[in-house]
N, C-alpha and C positions, 0 to 999 in steps of 0.2 A: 256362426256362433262365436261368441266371448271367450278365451279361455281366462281363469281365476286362477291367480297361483296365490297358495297361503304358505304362507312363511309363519314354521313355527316360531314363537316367542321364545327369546333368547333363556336358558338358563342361569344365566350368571349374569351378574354386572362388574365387571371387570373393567368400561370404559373411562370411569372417574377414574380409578387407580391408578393408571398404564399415564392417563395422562398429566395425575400427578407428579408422577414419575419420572416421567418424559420433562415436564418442565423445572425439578427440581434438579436431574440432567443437565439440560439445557444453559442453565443458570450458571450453574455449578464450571461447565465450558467456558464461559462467559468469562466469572470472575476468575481464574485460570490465565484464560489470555489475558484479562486487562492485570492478574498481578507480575506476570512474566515478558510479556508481551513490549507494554509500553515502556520501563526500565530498560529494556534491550535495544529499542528503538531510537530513544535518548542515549544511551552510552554510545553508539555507531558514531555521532557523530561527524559535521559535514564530509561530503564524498572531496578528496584530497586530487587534484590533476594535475600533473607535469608537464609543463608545457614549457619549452626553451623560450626563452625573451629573444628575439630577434637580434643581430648584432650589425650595428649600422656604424660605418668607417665614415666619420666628418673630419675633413681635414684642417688642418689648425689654421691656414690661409685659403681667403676667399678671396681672388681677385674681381671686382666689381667696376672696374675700369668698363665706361661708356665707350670710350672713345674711339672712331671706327676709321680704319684707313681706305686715302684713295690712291 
């Protein structure tokens, strides 16, 4: 045998409202972070890194002499 379940009909309509709701919410987050949000992201600007320059000793004479003894 089939069992039938009937579900009463709802008494209230409540589901437009809530989702009204819900998206004026939503929204409402939205413009939020984008007026606080992006401002803050731009003022950080770029990440700063220290890093030592390497220190290379070149000495003032370069002897380039070929010439090879026998």
């Amino acid at each position: 045998m089939t069992t039938i379940v009937n579900n009463p009909a709802p008494t209230t309509n409540e589901g437009g409202s809530n989702l009204l709701i819900g998206t004026i919410v939503l929204i409402g987050v939205i413009m939020i972070i984008f007026y606080f949000g992006i401002p803050a992201i731009k003022n950080m600007g770029p990440i700063k890194l220290d890093i030592p320059t390497p220190q290379v000793v070149i000495p003032d004479k370069i002897n380039v002499n070929i010439e090879q003894t026998k």
